[in-house]
C-alpha positions, -999 to +999 in steps of 0.1 A: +161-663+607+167-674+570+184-701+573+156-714+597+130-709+568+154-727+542+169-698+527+205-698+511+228-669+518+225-667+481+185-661+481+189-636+511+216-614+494+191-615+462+165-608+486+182-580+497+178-564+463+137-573+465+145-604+435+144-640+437+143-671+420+107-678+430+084-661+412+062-657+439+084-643+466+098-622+442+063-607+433+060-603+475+095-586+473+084-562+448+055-558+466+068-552+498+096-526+477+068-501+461+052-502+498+084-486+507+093-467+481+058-452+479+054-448+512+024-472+520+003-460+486+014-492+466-001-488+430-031-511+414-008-526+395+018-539+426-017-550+440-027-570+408+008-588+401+010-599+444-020-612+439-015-628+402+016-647+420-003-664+441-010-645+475-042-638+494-058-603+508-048-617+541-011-621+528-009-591+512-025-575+545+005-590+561+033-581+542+021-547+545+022-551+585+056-564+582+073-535+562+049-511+583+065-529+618+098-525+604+100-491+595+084-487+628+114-504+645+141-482+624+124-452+630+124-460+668+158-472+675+177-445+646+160-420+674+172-435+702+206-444+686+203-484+698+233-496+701+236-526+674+245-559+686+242-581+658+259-584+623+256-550+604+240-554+568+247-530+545+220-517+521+228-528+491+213-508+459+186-516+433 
């Protein structure tokens, strides 16, 4: 799905790690990581940088569906124990 948006392997392995070049992606990557790490209570000041970078309410709004969706999708198939059938990525740390 990357590739098909342009991305290098190079950009998604720094993406991995919530960074990139672009200083606007990489404000939605940090973003997207306190939403995470705090559990959907992202602070003022994650809200003020996003939106600093460049990104709309509606953006923002998105982003926030997207990691919500996500962990959704973990949560359901780690209970379930799906079967994986595509490329294992490993975490990699911050």
């Amino acid at each position: 799905m990357a590739e098909q948006e342009g991305l290098s392997q190079d950009e998604v392995r720094r993406a991995q790690s919530f960074e990139s070049e672009d200083e606007k992606r990489a404000a939605a990557l940090r973003f997207a990581h306190d939403v995470i790490e705090s559990r959907g209570h992202p602070s003022d000041d994650s809200f003020n940088e996003v939106r600093e970078a460049g990104w709309t309410d509606e953006q923002i709004m998105e982003m926030i569906a997207n990691v919500s969706l996500t962990q959704l999708s973990n949560y359901m198939n780690d209970s379930i124990q799906t079967e994986v059938d595509i490329p294992v990525v490993e975490p990699t740390s911050r």
